[in-house]
C-alpha positions as CSV (number, residue, x, y, z in Angstrom):
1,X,74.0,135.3,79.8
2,X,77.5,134.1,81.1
3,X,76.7,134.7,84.6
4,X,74.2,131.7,83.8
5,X,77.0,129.7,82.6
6,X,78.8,130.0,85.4
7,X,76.0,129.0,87.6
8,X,75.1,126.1,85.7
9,X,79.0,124.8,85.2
10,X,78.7,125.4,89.3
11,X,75.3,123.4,89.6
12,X,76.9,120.8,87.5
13,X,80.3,120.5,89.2
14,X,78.4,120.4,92.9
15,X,76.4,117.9,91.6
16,X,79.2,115.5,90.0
17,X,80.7,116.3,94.1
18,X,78.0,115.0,95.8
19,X,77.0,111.8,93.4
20,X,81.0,110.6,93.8
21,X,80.7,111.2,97.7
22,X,77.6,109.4,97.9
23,X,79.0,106.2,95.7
24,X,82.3,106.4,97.4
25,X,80.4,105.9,100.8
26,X,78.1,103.2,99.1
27,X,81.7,101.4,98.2
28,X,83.1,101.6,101.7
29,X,79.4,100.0,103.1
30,X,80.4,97.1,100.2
31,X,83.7,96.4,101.4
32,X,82.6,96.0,105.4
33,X,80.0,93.8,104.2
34,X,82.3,91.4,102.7
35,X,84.6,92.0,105.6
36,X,81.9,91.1,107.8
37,X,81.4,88.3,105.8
38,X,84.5,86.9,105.2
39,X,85.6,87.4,108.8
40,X,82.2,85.4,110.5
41,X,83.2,82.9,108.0
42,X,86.7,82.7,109.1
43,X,86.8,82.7,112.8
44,X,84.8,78.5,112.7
45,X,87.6,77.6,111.1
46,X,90.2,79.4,112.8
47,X,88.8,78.2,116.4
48,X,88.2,74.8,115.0
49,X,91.9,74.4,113.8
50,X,93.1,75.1,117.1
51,X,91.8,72.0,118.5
52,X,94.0,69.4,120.7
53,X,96.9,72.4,121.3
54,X,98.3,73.9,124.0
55,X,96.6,75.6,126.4
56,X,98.8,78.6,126.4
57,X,98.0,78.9,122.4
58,X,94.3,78.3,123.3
59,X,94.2,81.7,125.6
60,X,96.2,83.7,123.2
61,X,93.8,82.8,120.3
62,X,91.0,85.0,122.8
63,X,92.9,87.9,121.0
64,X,92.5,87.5,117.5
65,X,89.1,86.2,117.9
66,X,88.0,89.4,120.2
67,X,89.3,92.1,117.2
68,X,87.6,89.8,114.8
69,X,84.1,90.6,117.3
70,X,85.1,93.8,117.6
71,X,85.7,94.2,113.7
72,X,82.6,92.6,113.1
73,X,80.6,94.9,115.5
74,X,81.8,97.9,114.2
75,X,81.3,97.4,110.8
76,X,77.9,97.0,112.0
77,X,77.3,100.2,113.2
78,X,78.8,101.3,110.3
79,X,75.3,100.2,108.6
80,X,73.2,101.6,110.9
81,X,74.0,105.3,109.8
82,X,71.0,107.1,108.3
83,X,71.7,107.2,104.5
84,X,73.7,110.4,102.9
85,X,71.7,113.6,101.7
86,X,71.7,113.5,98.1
87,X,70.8,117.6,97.7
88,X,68.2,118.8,95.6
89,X,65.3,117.7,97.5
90,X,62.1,117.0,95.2
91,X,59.5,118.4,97.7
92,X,61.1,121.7,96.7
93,X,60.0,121.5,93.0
94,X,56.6,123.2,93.2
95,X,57.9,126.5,95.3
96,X,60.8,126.4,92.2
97,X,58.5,126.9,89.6
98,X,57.7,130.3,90.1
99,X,61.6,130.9,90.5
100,X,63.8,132.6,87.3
101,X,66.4,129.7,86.2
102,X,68.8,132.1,88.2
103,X,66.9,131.6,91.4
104,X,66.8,127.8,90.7
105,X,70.7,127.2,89.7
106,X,71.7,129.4,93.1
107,X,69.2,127.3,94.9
108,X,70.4,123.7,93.5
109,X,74.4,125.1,94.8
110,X,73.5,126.0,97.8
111,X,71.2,122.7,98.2
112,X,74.3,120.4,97.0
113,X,77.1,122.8,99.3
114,X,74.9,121.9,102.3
115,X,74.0,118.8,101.7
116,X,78.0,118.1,101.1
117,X,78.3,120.0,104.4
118,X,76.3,117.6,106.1
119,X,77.4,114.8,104.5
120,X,81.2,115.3,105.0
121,X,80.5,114.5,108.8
122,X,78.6,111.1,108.4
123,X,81.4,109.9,105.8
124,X,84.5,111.6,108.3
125,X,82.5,109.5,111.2
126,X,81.8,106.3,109.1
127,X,85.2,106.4,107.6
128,X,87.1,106.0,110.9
129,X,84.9,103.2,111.8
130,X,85.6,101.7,108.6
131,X,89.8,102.2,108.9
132,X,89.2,100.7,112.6
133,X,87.6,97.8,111.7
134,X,89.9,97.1,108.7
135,X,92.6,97.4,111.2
136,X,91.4,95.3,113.6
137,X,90.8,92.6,111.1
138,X,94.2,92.8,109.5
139,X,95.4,92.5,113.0
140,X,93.3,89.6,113.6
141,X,93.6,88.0,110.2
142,X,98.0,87.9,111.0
143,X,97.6,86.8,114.7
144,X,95.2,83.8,113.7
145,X,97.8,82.8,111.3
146,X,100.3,82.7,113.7
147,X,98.9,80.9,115.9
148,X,98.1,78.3,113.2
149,X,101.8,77.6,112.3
150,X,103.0,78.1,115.2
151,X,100.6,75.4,116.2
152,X,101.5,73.4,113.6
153,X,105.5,73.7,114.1
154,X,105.3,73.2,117.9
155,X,105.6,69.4,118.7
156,X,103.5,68.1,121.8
157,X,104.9,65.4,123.6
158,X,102.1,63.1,124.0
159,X,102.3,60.6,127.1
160,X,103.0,57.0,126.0
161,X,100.8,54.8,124.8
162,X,99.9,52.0,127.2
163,X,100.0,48.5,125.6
164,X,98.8,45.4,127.3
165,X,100.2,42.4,126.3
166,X,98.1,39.0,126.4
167,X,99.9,36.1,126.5
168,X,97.9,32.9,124.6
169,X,98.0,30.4,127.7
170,X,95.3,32.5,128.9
171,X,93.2,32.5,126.0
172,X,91.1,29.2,125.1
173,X,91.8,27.1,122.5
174,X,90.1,26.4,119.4
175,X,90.3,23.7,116.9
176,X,91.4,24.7,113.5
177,X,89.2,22.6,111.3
178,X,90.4,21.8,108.3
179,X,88.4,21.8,105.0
């Protein structure tokens, strides 16, 4: 009986394993959407409030605003994984019923030890995507801001106003009336 106890305790714990990897990944595919969003939301603004500047500040904004792409498109793919193997696979419950309760606990370990296997590689993969495009956006993010007040501190000289001046003998004159 306390070789079943261990089995269970080690069906349990591989369980607990593979329901925090699967939310941990389902956190990380949160966070890029609000990256995504957040950045497509930002880069209108940030292109728009480098209007009227130097041209040289104009080409360097290419930078920011191609990480911010880049961020964008990654985090992308980041969606398009398949979704993670969640172990015990519910097509398997018929053959399990002719199994002893030892047969089933060894199966349900080695189903979560594989599927944890398998796992680890998407999350490994979808994790450096992840670290990339936060990188990228950070970088971005404090490049755009630079530019912004460093736009805002450098002063343009703007060429001088032309003003004609008109002289009343040419205009024609007009009786005041008065009322």
């Amino acid at each position: 009986m306390e070789d079943l106890k261990q089995l269970e305790f080690l069906a349990l714990n591989s369980k607990e394993v593979i329901e925090k990897q699967v939310d941990s990944y389902r956190q990380q595919h949160s966070y890029a959407g609000t990256i995504i969003g957040a950045t497509a939301l930002y880069i209108p603004f940030f292109l728009d409030s480098l209007n009227n500047t130097l041209l040289v500040i104009q080409f360097v904004s290419i930078i920011p605003t191609a990480c911010f792409i880049s961020s964008i498109l990654l985090m992308l793919t980041f969606f398009r994984t398949k979704p993670l193997d969640q172990a015990f696979n519910v097509l398997k419950y018929k053959d399990l019923q002719s199994k002893s309760y030892r047969e089933i606990l060894l199966y349900e370990i080695d189903a979560n030890t594989r599927a944890y296997t398998v796992n680890k590689l998407m999350t490994v993969k979808g994790s450096k995507r992840y670290s990339i495009g936060v990188s990228l956006t950070i970088t971005a993010l404090l490049l755009s801001i630079m530019l912004i007040l460093g736009n805002k501190f450098i002063d343009i000289e703007k060429e001088p106003t032309k003003v004609q001046v008109v002289t009343l003998k040419n205009l024609p004159t007009t009786p005041v009336q008065k009322k």
